[in-house]
FITITI-384766 format. One record per residue: residue in one letter; x, y, z of N, C-alpha, C in turn. Coordinates in steps of 0.2 Angstrom, whole numbers, plus 2048, in hexadecimal, padded with zeros to 3 digits. Layout:
% FITITI-384766
aXYZXYZXYZ...
***
This chain:
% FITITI-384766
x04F6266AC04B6256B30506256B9x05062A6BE05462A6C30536236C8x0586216C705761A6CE05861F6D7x05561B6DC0566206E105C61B6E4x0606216E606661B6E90666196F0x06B6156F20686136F80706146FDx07061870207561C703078615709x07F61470708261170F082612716x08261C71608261A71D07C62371Ex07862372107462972107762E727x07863272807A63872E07463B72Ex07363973806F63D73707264573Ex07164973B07264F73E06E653743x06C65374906765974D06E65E74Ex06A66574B06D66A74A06767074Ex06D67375206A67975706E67D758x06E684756072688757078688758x07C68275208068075108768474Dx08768974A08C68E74909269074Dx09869374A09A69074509D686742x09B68474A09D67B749099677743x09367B74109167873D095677737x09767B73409B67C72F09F67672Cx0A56767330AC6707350A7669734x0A166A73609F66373709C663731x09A66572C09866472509E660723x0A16677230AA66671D0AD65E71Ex0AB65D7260AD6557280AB651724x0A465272109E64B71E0A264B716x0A46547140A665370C0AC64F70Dx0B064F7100B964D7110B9643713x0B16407120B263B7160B463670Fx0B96317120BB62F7090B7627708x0B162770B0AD62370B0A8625703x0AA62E7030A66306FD09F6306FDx09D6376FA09563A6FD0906356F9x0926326F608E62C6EF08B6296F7x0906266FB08D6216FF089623706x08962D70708662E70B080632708x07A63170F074636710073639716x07263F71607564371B06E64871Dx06A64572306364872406564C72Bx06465472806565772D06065A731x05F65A73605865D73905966373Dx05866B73905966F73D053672743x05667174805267174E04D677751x04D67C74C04A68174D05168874Fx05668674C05B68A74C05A69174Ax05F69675005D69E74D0626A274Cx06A69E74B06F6A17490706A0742x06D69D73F06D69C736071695734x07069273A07368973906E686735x06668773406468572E065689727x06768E72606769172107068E71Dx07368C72107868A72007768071Ex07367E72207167671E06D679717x06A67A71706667C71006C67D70Bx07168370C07568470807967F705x07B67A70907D67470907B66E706x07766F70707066B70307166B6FCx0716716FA0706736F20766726EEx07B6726F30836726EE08566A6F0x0816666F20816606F207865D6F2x07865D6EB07165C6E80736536E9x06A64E6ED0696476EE06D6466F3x07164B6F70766476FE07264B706x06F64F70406D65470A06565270Ax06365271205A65371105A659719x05865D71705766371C05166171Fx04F66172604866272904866672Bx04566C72C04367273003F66F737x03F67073C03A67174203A676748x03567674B03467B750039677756x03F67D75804067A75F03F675763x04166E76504066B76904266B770x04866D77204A66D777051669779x05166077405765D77505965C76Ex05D65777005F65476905A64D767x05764976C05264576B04D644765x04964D76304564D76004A64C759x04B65175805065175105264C74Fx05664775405A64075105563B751x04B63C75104863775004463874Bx04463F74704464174204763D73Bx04D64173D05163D739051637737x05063373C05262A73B04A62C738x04462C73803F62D73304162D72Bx04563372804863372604E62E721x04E62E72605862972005562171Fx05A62371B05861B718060616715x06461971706B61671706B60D71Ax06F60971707160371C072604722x07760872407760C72A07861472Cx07761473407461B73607A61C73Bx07C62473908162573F07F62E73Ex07F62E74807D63374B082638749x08264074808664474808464A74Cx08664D75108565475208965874Ex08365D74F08766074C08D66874Cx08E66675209466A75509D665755x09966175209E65B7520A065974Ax0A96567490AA6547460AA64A743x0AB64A73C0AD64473B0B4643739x0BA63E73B0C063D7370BE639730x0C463D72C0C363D7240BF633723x0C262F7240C36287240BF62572Bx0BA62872D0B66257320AF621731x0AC62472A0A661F7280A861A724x0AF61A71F0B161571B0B5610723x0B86127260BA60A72B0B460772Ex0AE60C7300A960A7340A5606730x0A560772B09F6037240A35FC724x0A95FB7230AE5F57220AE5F2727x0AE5F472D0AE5EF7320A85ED734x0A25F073209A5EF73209A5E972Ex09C5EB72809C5E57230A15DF721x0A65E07260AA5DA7280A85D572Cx0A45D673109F5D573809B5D3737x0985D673108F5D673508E5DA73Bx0915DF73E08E5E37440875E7740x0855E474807F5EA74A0815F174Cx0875F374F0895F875208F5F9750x0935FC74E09A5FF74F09C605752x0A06037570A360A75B0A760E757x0A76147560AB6177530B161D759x0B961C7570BC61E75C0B962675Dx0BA6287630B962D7660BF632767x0C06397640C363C7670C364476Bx0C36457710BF64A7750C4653772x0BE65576F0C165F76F0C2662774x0C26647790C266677E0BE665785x0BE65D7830B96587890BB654789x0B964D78E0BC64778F0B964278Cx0BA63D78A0B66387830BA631787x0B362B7870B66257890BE625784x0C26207880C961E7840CA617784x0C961478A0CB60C78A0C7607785x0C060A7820BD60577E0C0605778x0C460A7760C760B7710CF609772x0D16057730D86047760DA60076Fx0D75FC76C0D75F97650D05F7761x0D15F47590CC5F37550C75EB758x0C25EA7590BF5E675B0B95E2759x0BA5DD7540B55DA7510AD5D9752x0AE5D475C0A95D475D0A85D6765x0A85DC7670A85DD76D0A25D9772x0A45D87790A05D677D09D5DC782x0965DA7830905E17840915E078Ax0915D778F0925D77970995D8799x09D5DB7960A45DD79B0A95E1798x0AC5E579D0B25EA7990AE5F0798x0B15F57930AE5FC7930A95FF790x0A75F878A0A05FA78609C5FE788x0985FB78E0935FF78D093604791x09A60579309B60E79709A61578Ex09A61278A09A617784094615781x08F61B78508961A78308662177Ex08B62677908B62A777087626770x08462A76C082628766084627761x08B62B75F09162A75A091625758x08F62175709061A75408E61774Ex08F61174A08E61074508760B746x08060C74607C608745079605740x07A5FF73F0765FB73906B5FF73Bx06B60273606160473305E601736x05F5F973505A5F57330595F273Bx05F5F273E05F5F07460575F574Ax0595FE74805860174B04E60174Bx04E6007440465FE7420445F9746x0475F57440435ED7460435EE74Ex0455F27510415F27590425F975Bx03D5FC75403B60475604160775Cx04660675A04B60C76004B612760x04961676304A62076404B621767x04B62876804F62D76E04A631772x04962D77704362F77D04563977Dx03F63977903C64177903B645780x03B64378803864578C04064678Ex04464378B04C64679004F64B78Ax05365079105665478C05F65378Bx05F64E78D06764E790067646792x06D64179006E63B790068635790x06463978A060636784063633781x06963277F06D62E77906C62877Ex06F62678307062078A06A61D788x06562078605D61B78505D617780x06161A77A05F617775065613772x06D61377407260F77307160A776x06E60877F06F6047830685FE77Dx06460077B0605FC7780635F9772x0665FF76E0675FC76706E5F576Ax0725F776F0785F47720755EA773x06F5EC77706E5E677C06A5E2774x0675E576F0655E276A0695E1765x06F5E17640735DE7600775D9761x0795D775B07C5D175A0845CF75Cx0865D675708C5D875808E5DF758x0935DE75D0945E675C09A5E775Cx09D5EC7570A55EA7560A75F5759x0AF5F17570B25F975C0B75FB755x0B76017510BE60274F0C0609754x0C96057560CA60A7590D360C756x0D360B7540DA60C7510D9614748x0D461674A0D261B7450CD62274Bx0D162674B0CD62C74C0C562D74Ax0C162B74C0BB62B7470B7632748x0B663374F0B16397530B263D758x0B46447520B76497570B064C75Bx0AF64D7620AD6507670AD654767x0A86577650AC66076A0A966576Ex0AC6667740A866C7760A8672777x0A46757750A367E7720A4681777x0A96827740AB68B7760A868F77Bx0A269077A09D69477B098690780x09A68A783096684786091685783x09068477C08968277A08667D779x08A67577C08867077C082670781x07E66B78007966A78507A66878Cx08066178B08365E79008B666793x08C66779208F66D79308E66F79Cx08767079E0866737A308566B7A8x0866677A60836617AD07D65D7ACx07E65B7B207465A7B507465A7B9x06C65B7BC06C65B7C206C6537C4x06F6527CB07064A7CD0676477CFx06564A7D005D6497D405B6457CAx05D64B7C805964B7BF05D6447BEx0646447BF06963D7BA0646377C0x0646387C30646317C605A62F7C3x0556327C404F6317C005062D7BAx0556337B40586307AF05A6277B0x05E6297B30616217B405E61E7B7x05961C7BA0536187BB0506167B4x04E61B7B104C61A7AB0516137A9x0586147A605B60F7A605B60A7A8x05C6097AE05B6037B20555FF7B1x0516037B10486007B004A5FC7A8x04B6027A204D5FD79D0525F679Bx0585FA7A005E5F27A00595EC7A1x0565ED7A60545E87AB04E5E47A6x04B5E97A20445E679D0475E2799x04F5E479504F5E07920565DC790x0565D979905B5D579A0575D179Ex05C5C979D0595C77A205F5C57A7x05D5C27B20615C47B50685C07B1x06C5C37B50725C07B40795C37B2x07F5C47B10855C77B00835CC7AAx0815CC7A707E5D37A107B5D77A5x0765D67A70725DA7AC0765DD7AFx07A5D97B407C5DD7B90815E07B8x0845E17B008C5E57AD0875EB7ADx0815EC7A807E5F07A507B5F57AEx0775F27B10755F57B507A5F87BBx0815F77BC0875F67BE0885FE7BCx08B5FE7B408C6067B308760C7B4x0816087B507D6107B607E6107BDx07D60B7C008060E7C80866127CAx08B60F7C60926127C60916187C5x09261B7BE0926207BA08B6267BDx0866227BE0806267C007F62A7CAx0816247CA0836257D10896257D5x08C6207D709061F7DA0956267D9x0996267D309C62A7D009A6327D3x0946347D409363C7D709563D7DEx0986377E209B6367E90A16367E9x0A263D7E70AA6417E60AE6447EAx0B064A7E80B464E7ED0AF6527EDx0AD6557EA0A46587EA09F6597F0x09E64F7F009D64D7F709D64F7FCx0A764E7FD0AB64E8040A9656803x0AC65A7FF0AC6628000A2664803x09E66180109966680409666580Ax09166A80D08F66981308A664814x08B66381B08665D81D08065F81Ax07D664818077662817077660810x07966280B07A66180407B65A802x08165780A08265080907C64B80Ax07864D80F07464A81106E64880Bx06C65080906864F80406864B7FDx07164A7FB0726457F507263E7F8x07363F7FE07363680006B635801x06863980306163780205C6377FAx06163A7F605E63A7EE0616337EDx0656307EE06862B7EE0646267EEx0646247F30626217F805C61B7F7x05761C7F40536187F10546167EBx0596177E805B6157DF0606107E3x0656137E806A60B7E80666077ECx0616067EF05B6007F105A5FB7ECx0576027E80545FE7E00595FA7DAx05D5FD7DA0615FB7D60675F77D6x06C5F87DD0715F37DE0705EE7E3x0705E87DD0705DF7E20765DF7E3x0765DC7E807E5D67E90805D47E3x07E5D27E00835D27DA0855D87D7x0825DC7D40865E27D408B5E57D8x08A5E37DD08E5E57E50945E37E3x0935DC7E20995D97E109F5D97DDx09B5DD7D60A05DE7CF0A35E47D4x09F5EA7D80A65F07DB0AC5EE7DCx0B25F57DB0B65F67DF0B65F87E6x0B95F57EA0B55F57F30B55FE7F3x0B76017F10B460B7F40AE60A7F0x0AC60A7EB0A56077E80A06047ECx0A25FF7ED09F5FB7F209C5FC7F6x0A16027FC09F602801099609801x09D60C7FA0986147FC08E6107F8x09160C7F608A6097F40866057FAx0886037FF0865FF805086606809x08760B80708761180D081613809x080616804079618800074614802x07460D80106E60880306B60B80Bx07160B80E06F60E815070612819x07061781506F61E81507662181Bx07A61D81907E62081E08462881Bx08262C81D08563381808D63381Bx090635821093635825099631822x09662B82209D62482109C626819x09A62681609D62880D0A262E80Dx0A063380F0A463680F0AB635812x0AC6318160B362F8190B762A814x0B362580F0B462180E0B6622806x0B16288040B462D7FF0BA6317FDx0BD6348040C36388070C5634808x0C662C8080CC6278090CE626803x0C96227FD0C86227F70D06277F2x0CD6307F10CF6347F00D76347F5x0D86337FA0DE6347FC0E362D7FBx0E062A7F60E56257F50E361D7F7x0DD61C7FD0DC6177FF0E3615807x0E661A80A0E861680E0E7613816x0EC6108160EC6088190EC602817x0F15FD81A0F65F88170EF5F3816x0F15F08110EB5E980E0ED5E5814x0E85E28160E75DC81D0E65D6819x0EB5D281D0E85CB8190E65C681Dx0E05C381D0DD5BF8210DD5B8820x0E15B28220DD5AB81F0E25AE817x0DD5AB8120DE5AC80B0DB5B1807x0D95B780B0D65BB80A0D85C180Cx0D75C78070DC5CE8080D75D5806x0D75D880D0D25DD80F0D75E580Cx0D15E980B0D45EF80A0D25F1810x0D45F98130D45FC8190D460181Bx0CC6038170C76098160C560981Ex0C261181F0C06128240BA612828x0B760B8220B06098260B060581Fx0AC6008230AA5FD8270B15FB82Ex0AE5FA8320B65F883A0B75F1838x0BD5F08390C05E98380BC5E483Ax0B95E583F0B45DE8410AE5E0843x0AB5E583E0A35E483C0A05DE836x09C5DD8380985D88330985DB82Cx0995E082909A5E28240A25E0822x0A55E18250AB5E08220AF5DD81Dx0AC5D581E0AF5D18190AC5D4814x0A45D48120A15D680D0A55DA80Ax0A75E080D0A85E88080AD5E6806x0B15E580A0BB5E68090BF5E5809x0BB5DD8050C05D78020C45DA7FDx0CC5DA7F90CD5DA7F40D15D67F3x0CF5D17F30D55C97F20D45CA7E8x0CD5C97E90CE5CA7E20D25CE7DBx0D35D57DF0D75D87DB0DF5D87DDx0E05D87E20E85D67E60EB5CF7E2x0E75C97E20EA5C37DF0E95C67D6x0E55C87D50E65C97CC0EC5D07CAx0ED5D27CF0F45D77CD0F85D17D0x0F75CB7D30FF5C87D30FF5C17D1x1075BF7D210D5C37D71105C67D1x1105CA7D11165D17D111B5CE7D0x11D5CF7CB1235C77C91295C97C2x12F5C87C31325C87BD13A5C37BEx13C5BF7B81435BD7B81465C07B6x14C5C37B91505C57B71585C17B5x1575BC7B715F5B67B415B5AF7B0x15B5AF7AD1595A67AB15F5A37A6x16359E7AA1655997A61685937A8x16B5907A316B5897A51745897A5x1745837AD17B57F7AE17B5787ACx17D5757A717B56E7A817256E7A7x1715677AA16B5687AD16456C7B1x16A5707B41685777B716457D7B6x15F57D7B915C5847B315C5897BBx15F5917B815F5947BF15D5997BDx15A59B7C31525A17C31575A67C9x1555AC7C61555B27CA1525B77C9x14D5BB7CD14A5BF7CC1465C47D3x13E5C27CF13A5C77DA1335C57D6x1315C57DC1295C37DA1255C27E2x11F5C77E511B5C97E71155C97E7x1105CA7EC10A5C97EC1085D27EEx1055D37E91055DC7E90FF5DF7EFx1025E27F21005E67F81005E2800x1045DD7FF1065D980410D5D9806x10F5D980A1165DC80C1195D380Cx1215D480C1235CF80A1255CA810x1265CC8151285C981D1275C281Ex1205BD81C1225B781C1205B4815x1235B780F1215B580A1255AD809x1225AA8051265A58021245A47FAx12A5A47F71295A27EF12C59D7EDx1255997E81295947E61285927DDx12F5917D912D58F7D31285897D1x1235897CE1205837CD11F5807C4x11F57C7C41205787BC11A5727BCx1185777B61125727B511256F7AEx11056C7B01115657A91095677A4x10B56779D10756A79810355F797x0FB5637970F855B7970F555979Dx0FA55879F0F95537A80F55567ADx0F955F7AE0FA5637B10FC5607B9x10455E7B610555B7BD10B5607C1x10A5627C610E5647CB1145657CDx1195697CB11E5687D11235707D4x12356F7DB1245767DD12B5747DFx12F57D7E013757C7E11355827E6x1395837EA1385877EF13F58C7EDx1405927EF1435967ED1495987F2x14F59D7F31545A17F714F5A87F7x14F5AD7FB14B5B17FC1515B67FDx1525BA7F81595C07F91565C67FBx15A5C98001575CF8031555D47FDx1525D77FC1515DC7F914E5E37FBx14F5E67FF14E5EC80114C5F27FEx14E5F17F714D5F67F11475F57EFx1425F07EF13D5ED7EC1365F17F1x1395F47F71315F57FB12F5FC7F8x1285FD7F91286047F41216087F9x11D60C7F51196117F81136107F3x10C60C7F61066107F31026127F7x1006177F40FC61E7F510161E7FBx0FF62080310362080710561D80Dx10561580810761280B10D60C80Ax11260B80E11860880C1185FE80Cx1185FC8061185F58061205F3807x1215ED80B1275E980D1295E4806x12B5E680312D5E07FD1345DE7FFx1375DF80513E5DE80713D5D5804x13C5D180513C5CA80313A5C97FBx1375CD7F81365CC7EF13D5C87ECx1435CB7ED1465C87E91485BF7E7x14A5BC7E414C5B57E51505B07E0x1545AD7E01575A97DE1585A07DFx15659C7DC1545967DB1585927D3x15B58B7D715B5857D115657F7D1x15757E7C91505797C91555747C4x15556E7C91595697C41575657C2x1555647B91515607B615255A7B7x1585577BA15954F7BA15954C7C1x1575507C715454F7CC14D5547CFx1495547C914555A7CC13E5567CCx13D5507CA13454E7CD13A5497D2x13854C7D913B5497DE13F5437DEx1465457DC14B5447DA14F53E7D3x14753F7CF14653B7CA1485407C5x14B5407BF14A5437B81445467B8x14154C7B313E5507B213C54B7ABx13354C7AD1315457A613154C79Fx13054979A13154B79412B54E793x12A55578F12455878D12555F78Ex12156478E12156979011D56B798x12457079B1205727A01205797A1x11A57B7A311B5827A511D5857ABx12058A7AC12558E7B11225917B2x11F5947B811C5977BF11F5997C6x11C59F7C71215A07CC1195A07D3x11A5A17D81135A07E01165A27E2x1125A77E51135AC7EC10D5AA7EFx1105A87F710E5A87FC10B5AB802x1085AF8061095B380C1015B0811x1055AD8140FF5A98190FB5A3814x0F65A58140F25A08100F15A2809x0F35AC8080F15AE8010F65AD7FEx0F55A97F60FB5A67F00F65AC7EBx0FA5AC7E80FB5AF7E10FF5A97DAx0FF5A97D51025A77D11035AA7CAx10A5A97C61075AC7BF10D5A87BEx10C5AB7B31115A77B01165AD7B0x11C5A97AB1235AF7AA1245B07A4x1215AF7A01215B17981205B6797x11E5BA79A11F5C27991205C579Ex1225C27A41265C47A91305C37A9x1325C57A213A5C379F13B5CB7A1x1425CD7A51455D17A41485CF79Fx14A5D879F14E5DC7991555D7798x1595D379E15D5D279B15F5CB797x1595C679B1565C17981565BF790x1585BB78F1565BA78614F5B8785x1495B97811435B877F1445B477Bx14A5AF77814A5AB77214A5A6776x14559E77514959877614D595775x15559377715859277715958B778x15A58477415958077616257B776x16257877916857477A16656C77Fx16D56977D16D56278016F561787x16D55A78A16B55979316C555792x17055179516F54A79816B5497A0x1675437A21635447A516453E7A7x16453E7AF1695367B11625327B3x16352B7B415E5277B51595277B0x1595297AA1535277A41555227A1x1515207A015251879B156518796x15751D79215A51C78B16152278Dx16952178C16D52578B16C52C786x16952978316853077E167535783x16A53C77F16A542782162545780x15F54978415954D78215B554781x15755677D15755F77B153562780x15556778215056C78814F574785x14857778314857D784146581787x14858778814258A78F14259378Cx13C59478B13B59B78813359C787x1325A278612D5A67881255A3782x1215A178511C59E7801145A1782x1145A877D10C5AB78110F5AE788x10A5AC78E10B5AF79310E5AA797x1135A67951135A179811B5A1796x11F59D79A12659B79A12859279Bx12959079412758979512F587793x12E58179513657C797133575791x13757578D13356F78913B56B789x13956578B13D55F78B13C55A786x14055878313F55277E14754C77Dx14454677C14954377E14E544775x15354677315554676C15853F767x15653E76215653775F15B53675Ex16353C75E16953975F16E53C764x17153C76317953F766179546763x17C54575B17E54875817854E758x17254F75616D55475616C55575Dx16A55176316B55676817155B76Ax17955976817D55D76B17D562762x17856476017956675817656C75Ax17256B76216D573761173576768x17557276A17957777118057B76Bx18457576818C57776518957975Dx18557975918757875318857174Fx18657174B18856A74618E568746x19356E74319956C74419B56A749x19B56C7501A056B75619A563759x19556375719055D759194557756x19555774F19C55374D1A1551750x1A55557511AA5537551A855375Bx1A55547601A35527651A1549764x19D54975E19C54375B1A153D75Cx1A653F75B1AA53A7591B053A75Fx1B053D7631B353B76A1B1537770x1A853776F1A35367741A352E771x1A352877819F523773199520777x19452277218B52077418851E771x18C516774188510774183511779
***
């Protein structure tokens, strides 16, 4: 009696006038070393009339129990076919194939493993583009349990993915029939926001892209924007159904605005005629109403920002200036106000009411700094000497002030050293076209552990090493554990201190070296003579030092 098997992972295939690519993408499915035992492959030829179904059939036959052909009448997209299909298959999991497209040999064996390492609902499978562009950042490494509200997930709304079956039944998921083109966006975004987990392998080529030759992809030719943006309502209306408000939402409703919108205010834009501009700003125009809250506002980049505040009201004019700033680099010098640091786009005017709002960027200014590295650290004695440069990036350096700070691990207790400010002239530079003054970055400072908590000995424990950059009221801070130049040692190095005014003669151990992203100074008092001077000299020369010294 045949038992019927039960396949790991089903493919399913919409096929349209898919020759010669159909072929390569077969050959992909036999070469997978996951082994055709663990696939079932339901193709659904779409009404094809260059003999792309005669060539599934033939396929079919020379792998008898791995193939299910479905003949049908033309549809028009890929929607119909890949909801056949899923009718169809009956695998633990389901992954999308076109079929102009490739799989790499070892792409359903990683994707099943990490499936079932996890328990994902979703696995990403890496992306690689044949002659087009393919998300890259979410694939930057392997990822157990990604996060759906932040980062690049859900900008890769492509199909190719590894879906557990059972996810996509239990809340009937498919591919809205009435769109012909970024249909897939309808039906990822739900399986996405209905999952538990969703993991990334990106360290394996999984899915070759490809675009034909012949543009005979669908997405090949565009969309019209009038059309994408309808589309993308559709999304938004979904995200919004089935989120509730709050930082998800507003990640998720975020990239369609971006991607859907914001993004077509291009050079496009600035190149066409006023009336062209007019009428996309008016297509516009009641979708950024609907769609961008201030909170979304807020997650923008300020050129984002403001062409999103110029859609809302309808301003055509100032987008495009704003646009042509963007593309030429953004210039004009960062303003800094109070504790706060404006970019110096060509609208909103410096003292409109709008201002503050659009053109803050404290927050990306302070998380690029300070711009910071040592280049000398060592010890004299008690001594520990710093040299280096460290900046608040896109602020000119003219009344900077920098100071070493050490913080005690525990307590998080305080203490700051004020620095020598050495010319540096080499240090000022050019972005986009504009010149920053880093003449003041460079600097040099000593921090003396035995008069360094105002003028008492340095207490015992670990501290961490910091460097503050100043300018007006705007500080920045960061650590220097991965701010070690080249000519720096990365080892800690530990040796012995005497340390005047502590209670006990005994000599302390001090070490100071890189821990994580941090540069830490660990102080301890040592239980003798002989093993404190045992990590500076060696055993043997700590001996005889031994026995010259007397420490009573």
């Amino acid at each position: 009696m045949n038992v019927p098997r039960t396949p790991t992972v089903s493919l399913v295939i919409p096929v349209y006038n898919a020759m010669p690519y159909l072929e390569l993408t077969l050959q992909s499915i036999e070469q997978q070393t996951i082994g055709l035992d663990a696939i079932e492959v339901v193709a659904v030829d779409d009404g094809s009339t260059d003999g792309s179904g005669d060539v599934l059939d033939t396929w079919a036959k020379a792998n008898p129990g791995v193939m299910k052909v479905v003949h049908q009448e033309a549809s028009g997209g890929p929607s119909r076919p890949r909801n056949v299909g899923l009718e169809h298959a009956t695998g633990t999991y389901v992954f999308f194939v076109d079929g102009d497209d490739c799989l790499g040999p070892e792409a359903l064996e990683r994707l099943v493993a990490m499936a079932e390492k996890n328990g994902s609902d979703i696995v990403l499978a890496k992306l690689v583009g044949v002659r087009r562009k393919v998300p890259k950042a979410v694939f930057a490494k392997n990822v157990d349990r990604a996060d759906l509200s932040q980062g690049h997930l859900y900008y890769t709304l492509m199909p190719f993915k590894l879906f557990r079956r059972a996810l996509v039944e239990k809340h009937g998921i498919r591919f809205p029939e009435h769109m012909r083109i970024r249909e897939d966006q309808y039906f990822v975004a739900q399986a996405y926001i209905h999952s538990k987990v969703i993991s990334i392998v990106g360290d394996c080529d999984c899915y070759y892209v490809v675009r034909r030759a012949d543009e005979g992809n669908i997405t090949a030719n565009g969309i019209d924007f009038g059309v994408g943006l309808e589309q993308a309502d559709e999304m938004v209306t979904l995200v919004t159904g089935l989120t509730e408000p709050g930082k998800l939402r507003d990640h998720l409703v975020g990239r369609h605005v971006k991607a859907e919108m914001i993004d077509r205010f291009d050079q496009r834009f600035v190149d066409a005629d006023a009336e062209e501009r007019q009428r996309l700003v008016e297509l516009a125009r009641p979708y950024a109403q609907r769609w961008i809250t201030p909170a979304i506002m807020a997650r923008m980049p300020v050129h984002e920002k403001i062409v999103a505040h110029c859609l809302r009201e309808g301003l055509t004019d100032e987008i495009a200036e704003v646009v042509a700033w963007q593309l030429a680099g953004r210039p004009g010098k960062t303003v800094v106000r109070g504790a706060k640091a404006y970019a110096a786009p060509p609208f909103p005017a410096a003292d409109s009411p709008e201002y503050e709002e659009l053109c803050e960027i404290t927050g990306s200014v302070i998380g690029a700094s300070p711009r910071r590295r040592v280049d000398k650290l060592a010890w004299r004695g008690t001594v520990l000497d710093l040299e280096g440069y460290a900046y608040i990036d896109q602020v000119d350096t003219r009344d900077l002030v920098t100071e070493v700070v050490l913080t005690q691990a525990g307590s998080g207790r305080r203490l700051a050293f004020p620095v020598e400010h050495v010319p540096s002239p080499h240090m000022t530079v050019s972005r986009g076209k504009e010149t920053y003054d880093y003449g003041r970055a460079c600097f040099r400072t000593s921090v003396d552990l035995g008069t360094a908590d105002g003028g008492a000995a340095l207490a015992q424990g670990d501290w961490h090493v910091s460097l503050r950059c100043t300018a007006g009221r705007l500080s920045a801070e960061g650590g220097l554990g991965s701010a070690l130049g080249g000519k720096v040692s990365k080892r800690a190095d530990e040796h012995a201190v005497t340390l005047p005014g502590t209670s006990s003669r005994k000599p302390h151990t001090v070490r100071v070296g890189p821990r994580d992203a941090e540069l830490v100074i660990r102080l301890k008092q040592a239980p003798s003579a002989l093993s404190a001077y045992a990590f500076s000299f060696g055993w043997k020369a700590a001996r005889a030092v031994r026995k010259r010294i007397d420490w009573r």
